[in-house]
N, C-alpha and C positions, 0 to 999 in steps of 0.2 A: 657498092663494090660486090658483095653478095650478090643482088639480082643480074649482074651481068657477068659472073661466074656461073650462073646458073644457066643463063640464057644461052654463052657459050656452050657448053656439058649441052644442050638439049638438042640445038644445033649440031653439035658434031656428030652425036647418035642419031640423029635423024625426026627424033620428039617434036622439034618446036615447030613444025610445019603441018603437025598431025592434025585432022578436027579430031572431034569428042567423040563420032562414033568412030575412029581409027584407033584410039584409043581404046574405047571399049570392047573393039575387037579383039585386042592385042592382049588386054586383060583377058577374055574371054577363052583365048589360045594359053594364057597362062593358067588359067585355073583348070582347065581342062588338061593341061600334062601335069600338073600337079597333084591333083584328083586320081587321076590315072596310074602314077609313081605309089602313090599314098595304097590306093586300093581299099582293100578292107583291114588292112594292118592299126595296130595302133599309132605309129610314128613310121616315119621314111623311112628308118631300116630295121623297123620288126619293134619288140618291145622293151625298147631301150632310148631314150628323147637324145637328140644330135642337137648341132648349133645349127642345123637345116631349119626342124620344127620350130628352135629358139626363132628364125628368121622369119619363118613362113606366119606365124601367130604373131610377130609384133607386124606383120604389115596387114596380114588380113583382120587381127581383132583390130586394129582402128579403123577399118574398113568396115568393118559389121559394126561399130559402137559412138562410131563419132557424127555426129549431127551435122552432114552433110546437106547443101542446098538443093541435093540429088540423090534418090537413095539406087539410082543405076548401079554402082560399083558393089553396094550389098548385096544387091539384087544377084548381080553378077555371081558371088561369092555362096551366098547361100542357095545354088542351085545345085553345089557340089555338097551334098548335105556330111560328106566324110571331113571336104575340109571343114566347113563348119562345126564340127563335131570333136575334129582335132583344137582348133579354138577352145572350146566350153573344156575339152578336158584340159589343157594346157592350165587354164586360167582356174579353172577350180582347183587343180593342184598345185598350184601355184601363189595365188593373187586371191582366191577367196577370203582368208583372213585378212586383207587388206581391206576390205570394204569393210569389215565388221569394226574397227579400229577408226574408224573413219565418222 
């Protein structure tokens, strides 16, 4: 049931007919207005964390941390070295005592 709720959703946005590099493109245009919005700031709007950052960090740190068959989307990610950087700060303020518990 799942995967063809999903497959629906992919289909109707246009996703499920994409190849891998259409995809990576699309990422590529994402991380690049995001980067761009971001700037040299500490978070999207100055130095105060949004449910923006909350969003952008839980989709790019599994992007940069999960043991993909592919490390292209990392790749992708960490070319924008701000967002990567808003990642590591996220997580250190955040999620670093969680490792140490661990």
């Amino acid at each position: 049931m799942k995967k063809r709720e999903i497959t629906k959703l992919l289909s109707s946005s246009g996703w499920a007919k994409k190849s891998s590099e259409e995809v990576y493109e699309e990422v590529k245009k994402c991380c690049q207005m995001l980067s761009d919005r971001l700037g040299d700031q500490m978070y999207f709007f100055g130095s105060k964390e949004t449910e923006l950052d909350a969003f952008v960090f839980g989709h790019l740190f599994t992007v940069l941390t999960t043991n993909l068959p592919s490390s292209q989307l990392a790749e992708i990610v960490q070319k924008h070295g701000n967002l990567a950087d808003l990642c590591r700060r996220i997580h250190e303020e955040h999620f670093k005592d969680l490792q140490k518990d661990s």
